[in-house]
C-alpha positions as CSV (number, residue, x, y, z in Angstrom):
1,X,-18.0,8.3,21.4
2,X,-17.4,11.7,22.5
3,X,-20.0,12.3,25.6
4,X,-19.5,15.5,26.4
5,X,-20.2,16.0,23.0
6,X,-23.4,14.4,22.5
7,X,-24.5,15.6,26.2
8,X,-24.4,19.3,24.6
9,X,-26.0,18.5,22.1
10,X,-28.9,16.8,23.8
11,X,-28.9,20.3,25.5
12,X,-31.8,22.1,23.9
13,X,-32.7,26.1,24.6
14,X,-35.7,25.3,26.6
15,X,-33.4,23.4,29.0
16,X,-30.7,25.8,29.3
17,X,-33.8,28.5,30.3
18,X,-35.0,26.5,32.8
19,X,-32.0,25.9,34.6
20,X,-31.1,29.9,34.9
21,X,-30.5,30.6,38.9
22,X,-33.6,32.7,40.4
23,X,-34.1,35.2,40.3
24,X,-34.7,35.5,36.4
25,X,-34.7,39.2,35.2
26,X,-35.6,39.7,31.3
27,X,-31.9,41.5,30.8
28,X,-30.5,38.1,31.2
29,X,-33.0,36.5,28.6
30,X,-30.5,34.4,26.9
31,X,-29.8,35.0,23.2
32,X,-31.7,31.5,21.5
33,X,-30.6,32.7,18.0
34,X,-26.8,32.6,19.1
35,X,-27.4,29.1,21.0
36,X,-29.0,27.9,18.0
37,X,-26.3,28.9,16.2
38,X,-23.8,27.2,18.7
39,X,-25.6,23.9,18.6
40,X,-25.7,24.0,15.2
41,X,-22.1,24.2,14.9
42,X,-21.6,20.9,17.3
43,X,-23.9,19.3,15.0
44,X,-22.0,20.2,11.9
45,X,-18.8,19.4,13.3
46,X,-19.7,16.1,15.0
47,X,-21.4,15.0,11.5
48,X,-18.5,16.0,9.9
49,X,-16.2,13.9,11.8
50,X,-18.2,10.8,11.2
51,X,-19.0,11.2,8.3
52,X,-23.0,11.6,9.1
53,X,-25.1,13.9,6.4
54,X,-26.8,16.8,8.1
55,X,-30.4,18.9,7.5
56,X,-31.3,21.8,9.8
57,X,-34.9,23.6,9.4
58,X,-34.0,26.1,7.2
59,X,-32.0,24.3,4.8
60,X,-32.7,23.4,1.6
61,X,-30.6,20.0,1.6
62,X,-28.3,18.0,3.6
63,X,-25.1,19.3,3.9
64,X,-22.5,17.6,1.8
65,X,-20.3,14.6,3.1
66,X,-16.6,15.6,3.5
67,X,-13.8,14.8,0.2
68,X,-10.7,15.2,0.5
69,X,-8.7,17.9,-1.4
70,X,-8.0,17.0,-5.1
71,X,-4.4,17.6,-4.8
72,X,-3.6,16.4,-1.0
73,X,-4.4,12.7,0.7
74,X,-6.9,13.0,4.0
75,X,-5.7,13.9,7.0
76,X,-4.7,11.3,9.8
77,X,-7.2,11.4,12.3
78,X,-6.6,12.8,15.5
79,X,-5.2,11.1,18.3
80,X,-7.1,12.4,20.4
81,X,-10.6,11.1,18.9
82,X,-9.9,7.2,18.3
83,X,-11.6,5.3,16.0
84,X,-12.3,1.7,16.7
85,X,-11.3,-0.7,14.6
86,X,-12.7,-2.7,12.8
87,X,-15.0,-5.9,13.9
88,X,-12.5,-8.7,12.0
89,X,-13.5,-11.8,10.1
90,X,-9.9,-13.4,11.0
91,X,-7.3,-12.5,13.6
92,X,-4.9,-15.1,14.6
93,X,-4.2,-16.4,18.2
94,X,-1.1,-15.1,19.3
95,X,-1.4,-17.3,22.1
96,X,1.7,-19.3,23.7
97,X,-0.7,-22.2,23.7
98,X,-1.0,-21.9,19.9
99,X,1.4,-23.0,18.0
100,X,2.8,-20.6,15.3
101,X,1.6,-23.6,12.6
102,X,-2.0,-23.3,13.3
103,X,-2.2,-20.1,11.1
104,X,1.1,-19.7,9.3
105,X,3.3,-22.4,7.1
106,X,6.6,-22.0,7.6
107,X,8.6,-21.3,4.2
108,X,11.7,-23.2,4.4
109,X,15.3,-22.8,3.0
110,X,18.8,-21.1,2.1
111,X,18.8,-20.8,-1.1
112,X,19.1,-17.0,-1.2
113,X,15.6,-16.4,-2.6
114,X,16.4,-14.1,-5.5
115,X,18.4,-11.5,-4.5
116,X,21.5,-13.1,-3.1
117,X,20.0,-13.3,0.9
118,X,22.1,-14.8,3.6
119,X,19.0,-16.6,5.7
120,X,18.3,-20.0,5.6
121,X,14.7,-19.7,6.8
122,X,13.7,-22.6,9.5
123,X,10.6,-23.8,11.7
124,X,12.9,-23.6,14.8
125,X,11.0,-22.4,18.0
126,X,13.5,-20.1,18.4
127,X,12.9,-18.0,15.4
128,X,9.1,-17.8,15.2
129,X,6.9,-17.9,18.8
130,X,4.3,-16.3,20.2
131,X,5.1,-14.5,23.7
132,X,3.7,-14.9,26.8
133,X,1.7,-11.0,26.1
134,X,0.4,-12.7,23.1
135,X,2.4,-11.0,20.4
136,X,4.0,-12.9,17.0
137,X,7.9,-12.5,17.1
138,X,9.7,-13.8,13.9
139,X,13.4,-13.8,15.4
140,X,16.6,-13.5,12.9
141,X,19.7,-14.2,14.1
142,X,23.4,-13.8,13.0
143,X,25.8,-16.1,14.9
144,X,29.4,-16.9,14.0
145,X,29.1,-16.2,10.0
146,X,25.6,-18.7,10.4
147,X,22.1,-16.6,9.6
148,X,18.8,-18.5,10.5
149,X,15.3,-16.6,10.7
150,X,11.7,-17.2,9.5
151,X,8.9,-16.7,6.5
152,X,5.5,-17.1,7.4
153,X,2.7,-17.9,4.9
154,X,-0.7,-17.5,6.1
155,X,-3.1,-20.7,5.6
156,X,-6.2,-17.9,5.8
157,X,-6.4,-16.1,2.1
158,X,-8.2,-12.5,1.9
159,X,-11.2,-14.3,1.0
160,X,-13.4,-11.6,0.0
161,X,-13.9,-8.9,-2.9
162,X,-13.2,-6.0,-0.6
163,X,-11.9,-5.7,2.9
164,X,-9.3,-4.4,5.4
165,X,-5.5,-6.0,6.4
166,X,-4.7,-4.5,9.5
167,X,-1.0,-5.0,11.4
168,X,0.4,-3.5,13.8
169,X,4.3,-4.3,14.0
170,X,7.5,-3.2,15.4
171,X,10.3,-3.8,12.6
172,X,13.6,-4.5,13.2
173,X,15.9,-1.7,12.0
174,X,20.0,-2.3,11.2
175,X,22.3,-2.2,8.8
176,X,21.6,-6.2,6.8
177,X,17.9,-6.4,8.1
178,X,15.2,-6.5,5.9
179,X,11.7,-7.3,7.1
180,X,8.9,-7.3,5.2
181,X,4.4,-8.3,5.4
182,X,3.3,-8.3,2.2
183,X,0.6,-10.5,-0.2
184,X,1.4,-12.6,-3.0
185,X,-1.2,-14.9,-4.6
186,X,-1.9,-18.3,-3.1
187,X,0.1,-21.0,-4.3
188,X,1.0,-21.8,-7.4
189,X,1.5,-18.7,-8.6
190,X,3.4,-16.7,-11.5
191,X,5.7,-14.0,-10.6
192,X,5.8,-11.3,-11.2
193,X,2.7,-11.6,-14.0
194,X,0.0,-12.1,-10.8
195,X,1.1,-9.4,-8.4
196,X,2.7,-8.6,-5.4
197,X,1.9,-6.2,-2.8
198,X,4.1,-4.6,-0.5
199,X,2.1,-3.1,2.8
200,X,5.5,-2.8,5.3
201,X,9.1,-3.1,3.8
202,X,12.4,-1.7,5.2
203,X,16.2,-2.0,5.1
204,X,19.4,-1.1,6.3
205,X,17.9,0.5,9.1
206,X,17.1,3.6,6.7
207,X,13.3,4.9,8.6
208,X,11.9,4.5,5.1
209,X,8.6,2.2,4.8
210,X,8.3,1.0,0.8
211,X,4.4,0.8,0.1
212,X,4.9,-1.1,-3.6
213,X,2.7,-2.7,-6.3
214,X,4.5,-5.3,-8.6
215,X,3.5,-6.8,-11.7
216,X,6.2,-7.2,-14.1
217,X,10.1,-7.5,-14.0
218,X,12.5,-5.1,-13.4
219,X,13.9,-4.4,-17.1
220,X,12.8,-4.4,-20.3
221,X,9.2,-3.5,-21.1
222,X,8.0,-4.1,-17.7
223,X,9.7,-1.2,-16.5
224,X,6.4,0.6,-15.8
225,X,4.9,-2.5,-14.1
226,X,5.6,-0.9,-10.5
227,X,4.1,1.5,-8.4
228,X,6.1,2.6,-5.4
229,X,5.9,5.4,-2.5
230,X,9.0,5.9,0.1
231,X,7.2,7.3,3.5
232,X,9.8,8.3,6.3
233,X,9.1,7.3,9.8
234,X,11.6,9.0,11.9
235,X,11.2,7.2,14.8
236,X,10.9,3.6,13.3
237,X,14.0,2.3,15.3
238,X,12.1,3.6,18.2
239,X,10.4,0.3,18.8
240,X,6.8,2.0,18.7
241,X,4.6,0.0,17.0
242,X,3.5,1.3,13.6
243,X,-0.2,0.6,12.5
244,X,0.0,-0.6,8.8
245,X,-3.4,-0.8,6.8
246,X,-4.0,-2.0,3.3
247,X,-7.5,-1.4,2.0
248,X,-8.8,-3.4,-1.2
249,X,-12.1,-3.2,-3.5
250,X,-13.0,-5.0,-6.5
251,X,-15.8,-6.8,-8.3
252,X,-14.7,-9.8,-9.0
253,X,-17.2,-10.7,-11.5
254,X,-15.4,-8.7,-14.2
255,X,-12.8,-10.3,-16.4
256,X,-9.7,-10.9,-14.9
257,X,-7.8,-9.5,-18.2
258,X,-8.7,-6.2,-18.5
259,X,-8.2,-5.5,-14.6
260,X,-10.1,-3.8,-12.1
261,X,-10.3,-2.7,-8.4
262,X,-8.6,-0.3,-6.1
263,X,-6.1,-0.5,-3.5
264,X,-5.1,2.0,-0.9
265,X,-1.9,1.9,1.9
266,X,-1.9,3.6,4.9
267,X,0.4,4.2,8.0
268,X,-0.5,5.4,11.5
269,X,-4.2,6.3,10.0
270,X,-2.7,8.5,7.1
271,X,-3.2,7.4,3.2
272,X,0.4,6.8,1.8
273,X,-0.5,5.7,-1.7
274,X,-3.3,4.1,-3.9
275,X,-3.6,2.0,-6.9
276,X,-5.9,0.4,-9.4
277,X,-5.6,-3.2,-9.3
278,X,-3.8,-4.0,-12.8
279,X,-4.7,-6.5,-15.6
280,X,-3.6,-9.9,-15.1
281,X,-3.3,-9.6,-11.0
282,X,-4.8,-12.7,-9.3
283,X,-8.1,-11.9,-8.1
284,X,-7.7,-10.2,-4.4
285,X,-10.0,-12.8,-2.8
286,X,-6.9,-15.3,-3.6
287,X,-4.1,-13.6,-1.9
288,X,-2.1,-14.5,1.2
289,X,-0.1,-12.6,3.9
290,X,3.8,-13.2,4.1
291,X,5.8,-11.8,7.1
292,X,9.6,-12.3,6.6
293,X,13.0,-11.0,8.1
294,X,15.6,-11.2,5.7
295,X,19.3,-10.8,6.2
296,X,21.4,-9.7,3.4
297,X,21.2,-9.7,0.0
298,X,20.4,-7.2,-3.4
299,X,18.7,-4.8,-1.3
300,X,20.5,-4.5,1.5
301,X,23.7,-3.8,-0.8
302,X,25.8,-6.3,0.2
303,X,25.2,-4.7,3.7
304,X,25.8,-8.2,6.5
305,X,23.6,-8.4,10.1
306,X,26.1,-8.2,13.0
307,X,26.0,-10.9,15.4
308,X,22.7,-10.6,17.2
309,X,19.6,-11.4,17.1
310,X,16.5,-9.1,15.2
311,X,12.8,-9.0,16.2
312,X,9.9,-8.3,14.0
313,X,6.8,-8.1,16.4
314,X,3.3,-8.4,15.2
315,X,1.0,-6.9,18.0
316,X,-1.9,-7.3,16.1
317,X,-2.8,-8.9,13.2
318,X,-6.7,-8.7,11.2
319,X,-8.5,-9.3,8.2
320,X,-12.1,-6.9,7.8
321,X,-14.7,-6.2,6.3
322,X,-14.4,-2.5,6.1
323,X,-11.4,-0.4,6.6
324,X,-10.7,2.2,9.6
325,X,-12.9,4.8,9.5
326,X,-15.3,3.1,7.1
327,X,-16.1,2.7,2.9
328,X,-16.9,6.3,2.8
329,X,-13.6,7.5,4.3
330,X,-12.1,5.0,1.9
331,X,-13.3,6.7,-1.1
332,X,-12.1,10.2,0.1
333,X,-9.0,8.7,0.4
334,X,-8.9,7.4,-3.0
335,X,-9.7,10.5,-4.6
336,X,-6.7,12.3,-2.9
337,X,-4.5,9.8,-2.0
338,X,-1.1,9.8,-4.0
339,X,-0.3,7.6,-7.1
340,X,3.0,5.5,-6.4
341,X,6.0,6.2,-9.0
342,X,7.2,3.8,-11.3
């Protein structure tokens, strides 16, 4: 992680004397205050980025850890500094060797699921399969009026109290598409009551992601039982693919009733929305990844696929046990991260 850093840093003012070219005259005494005050700055910016609290003699205390600005979410981080991600407690082959079943059950039917959709949702080989580069394609296709594609439930639940979902997908983008990864509880399940979380949702080919949080109808009194942020993606037709994240915390020895916990979305590295986990929800530990491409339907406003086929690539896939950029990041993020709207 940054060497040339940490090389300069290592450099300290004895060393930079004794490597002065002979003949040394006094005039060229170098000034060790303004070194100092140069390493210190290294020091303080390399702690800075990673988090790290820092004492200099001198000080009186550490200086403090970085929060992010009450009224703003934190910054993406650089792309020219990676971060590594996460060691993973679960990450599905992608293997062509392994078959799509090992990790996923295939959800099966055509019975419009809802909101009108036009997919009858199959195990065929040729709408779910991993590729020889070891990357997850759900395929949907539109042939001759007929719409097949595929809805995969993962077998592996979150599993713990706190922890990282990581995916990294390209979506499909056209007018009648509608992919979607998202949790619901493990089955059985009531919806809406238990929850639903939305990490990567988009339709009609618009460049909007939906980061959502459902847990009531969509009338009534449960009109205020959502919480919903659009983010643009300009170039989401691009086929780039877009790193989703959804970060959860929560203790799970408190009573289910009254709530508890905290939730946090981000895309490409950046904070897109938080929430608290609401009253009722299923407890997070019991909560399964969907990926889906719908056709049609509600949401795509009556909008239908033209013949074709659709990809929705998963490049990578993880569950962890601490986000990107660590817990501490995490909780800057929550402080300044914005609320979705009902």
């Amino acid at each position: 992680m940054l060497p040339l850093l940490t090389s300069e840093l290592q450099t300290s003012p004895a060393t930079c004397l004794t490597t002065l070219s002979p003949p040394f005259r006094p005039s060229e005494m170098p000034d060790f205050q303004s070194l100092l005050a140069k390493a210190r700055a290294k020091a303080e910016g390399f702690a800075w980025q990673h988090n790290i609290p820092t004492q200099f003699p001198g000080q009186g205390q550490a200086s403090q850890q970085y929060q992010a600005p009450s009224n703003s979410y934190a910054p993406p981080i650089p792309p020219n500094r990676p971060v590594p991600t996460p060691a993973a407690y679960w990450r599905p082959s992608f293997s062509p060797s392994t078959p799509v079943s090992e990790n996923f059950k295939h959800q099966l039917g055509a019975h419009g699921w809802g909101n009108n959709e036009l997919q009858n949702y199959v195990a065929a080989n040729e709408n779910s399969f991993h590729t020889p580069d070891n990357k997850l394609i759900l395929r949907a296709i539109s042939s001759s009026g007929q719409f097949t594609s595929a809805r995969l439930t993962s077998h592996r639940t979150l599993s713990k109290q706190r922890g990282s979902l990581i995916a990294i997908a390209t979506p499909p983008c056209a007018p009648g598409i509608w992919p979607a990864l998202w949790l619901l509880p493990n089955e059985p399940f009531q919806w809406p009551n238990e929850g639903e979380f939305d990490i990567l949702e988009t339709w009609n080919a618009d460049n909007v992601n939906h980061s959502c949080l459902h847990w009531g109808q969509f009338n009534g009194e449960d009109w205020n039982k959502h919480r919903v942020i659009e983010t643009n993606i300009g170039d989401m037709a691009s086929g780039r693919p877009i790193k989703y994240e959804f970060v959860w915390e929560q203790d799970e020895r408190a009573d289910r009733n009254t709530g508890g916990g905290r939730a946090v979305w981000y895309i490409d590295g950046r904070a897109v929305m938080k929430a608290a986990i609401p009253a009722g929800a299923r407890r997070m530990s019991d909560w399964q990844i969907i990926i889906n491409v719908a056709m049609g339907g509600n949401v795509c406003a009556g909008k239908t696929p033209a013949s074709g086929y659709y990809d929705m690539i998963v490049h990578e896939l993880q569950l962890s046990d601490e986000p990107t950029g660590g817990w501490g990041r995490f909780e800057a993020d929550w402080q300044g991260a914005p609320e979705g709207h009902h």
